[in-house]
C-alpha positions as CSV (number, residue, x, y, z in Angstrom):
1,X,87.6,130.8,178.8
2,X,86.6,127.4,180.2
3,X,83.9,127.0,182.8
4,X,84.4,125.8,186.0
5,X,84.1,126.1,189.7
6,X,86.3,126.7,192.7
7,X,85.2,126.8,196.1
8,X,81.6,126.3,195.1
9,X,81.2,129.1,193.2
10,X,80.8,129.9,189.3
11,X,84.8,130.2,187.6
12,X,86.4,130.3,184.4
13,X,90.0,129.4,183.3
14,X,91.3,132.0,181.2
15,X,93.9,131.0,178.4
16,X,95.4,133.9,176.0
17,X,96.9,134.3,172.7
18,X,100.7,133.8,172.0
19,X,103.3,135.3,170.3
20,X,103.3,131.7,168.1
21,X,99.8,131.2,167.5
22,X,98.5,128.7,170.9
23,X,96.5,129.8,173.6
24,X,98.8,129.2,176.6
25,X,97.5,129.4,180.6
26,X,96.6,132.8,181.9
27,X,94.9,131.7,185.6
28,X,91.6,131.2,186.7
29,X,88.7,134.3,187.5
30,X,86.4,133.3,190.4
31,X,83.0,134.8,190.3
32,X,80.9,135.5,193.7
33,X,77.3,135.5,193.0
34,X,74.9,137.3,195.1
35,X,71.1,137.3,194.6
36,X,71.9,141.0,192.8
37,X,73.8,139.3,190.6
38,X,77.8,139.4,190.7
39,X,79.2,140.9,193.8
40,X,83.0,140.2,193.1
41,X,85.1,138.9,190.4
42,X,88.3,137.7,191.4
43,X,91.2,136.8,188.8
44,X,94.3,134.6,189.5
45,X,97.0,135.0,186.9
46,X,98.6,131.7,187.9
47,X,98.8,129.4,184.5
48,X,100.2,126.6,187.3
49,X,96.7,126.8,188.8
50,X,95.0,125.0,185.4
51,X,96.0,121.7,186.6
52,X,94.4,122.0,189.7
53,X,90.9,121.5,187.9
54,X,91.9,119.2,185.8
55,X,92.7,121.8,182.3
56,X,95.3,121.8,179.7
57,X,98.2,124.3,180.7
58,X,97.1,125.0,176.1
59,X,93.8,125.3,174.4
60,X,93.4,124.4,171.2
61,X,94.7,120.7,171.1
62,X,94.9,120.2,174.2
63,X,91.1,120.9,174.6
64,X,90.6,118.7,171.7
65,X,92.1,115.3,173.4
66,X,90.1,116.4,176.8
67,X,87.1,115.3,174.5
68,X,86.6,118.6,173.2
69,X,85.5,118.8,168.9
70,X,87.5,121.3,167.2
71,X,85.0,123.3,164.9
72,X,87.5,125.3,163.3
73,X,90.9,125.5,163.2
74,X,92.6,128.4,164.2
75,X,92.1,131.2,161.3
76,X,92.6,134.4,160.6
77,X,90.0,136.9,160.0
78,X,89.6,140.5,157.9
79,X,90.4,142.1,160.9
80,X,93.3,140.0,161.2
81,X,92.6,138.4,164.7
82,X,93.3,134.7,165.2
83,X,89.8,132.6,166.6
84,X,89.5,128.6,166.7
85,X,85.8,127.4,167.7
86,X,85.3,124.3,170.0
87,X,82.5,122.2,171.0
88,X,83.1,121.0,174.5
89,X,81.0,118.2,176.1
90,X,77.1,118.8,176.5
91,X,77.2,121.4,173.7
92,X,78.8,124.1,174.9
93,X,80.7,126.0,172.6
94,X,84.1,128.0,173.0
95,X,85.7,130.6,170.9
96,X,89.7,131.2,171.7
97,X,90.5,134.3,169.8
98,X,93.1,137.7,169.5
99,X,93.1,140.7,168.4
100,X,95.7,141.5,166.0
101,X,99.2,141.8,167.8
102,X,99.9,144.7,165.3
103,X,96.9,147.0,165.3
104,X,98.3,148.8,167.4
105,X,101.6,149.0,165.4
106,X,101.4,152.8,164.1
107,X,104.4,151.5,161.7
């Protein structure tokens, strides 16, 4: 996910894992804040509506030419998900990851 805001309030973009390995566009998840906390989360599963605020319809490299420092590649781990670290201007840090498509696989 990729901080942002719409509307003046907190957001996030959401990107997810696919079936070849990039983190496509999932939509955007609006966040209304109340002095409790979070009243309502809202989530948009429009990948069209990245490019309204200005983010890659794909993570990885595309975050990577938006000024974004890869830290790690895309690699798997023991537990066979997929993660690739990022350093996105003024130090903040993102990890794209999956769980393993075939954990669930009884097979």
């Amino acid at each position: 996910m990729v901080p942002t805001a719409a509307n003046g309030q907190p957001a996030a973009a959401g990107y997810r894992r696919g079936a070849d390995g990039s983190h496509p566009a999932y939509g955007v998840v609006v966040l209304t804040v109340s002095t409790t906390g979070i009243a309502r989360i809202v989530v948009f599963g429009d990948p069209g509506l990245l490019g309204r605020f200005g983010l890659p319809a794909t993570a990885t490299g595309e975050l990577a030419a938006a000024g974004a420092t890869v830290i790690a590649e895309p690699t798997r781990t023991p537990w066979a998900s997929l993660n690739a670290r990022l350093e996105a201007p003024a130090g903040l840090q993102l990890t794209l990851f999956t769980d393993n498509p075939q954990a669930d696989d009884p097979a």
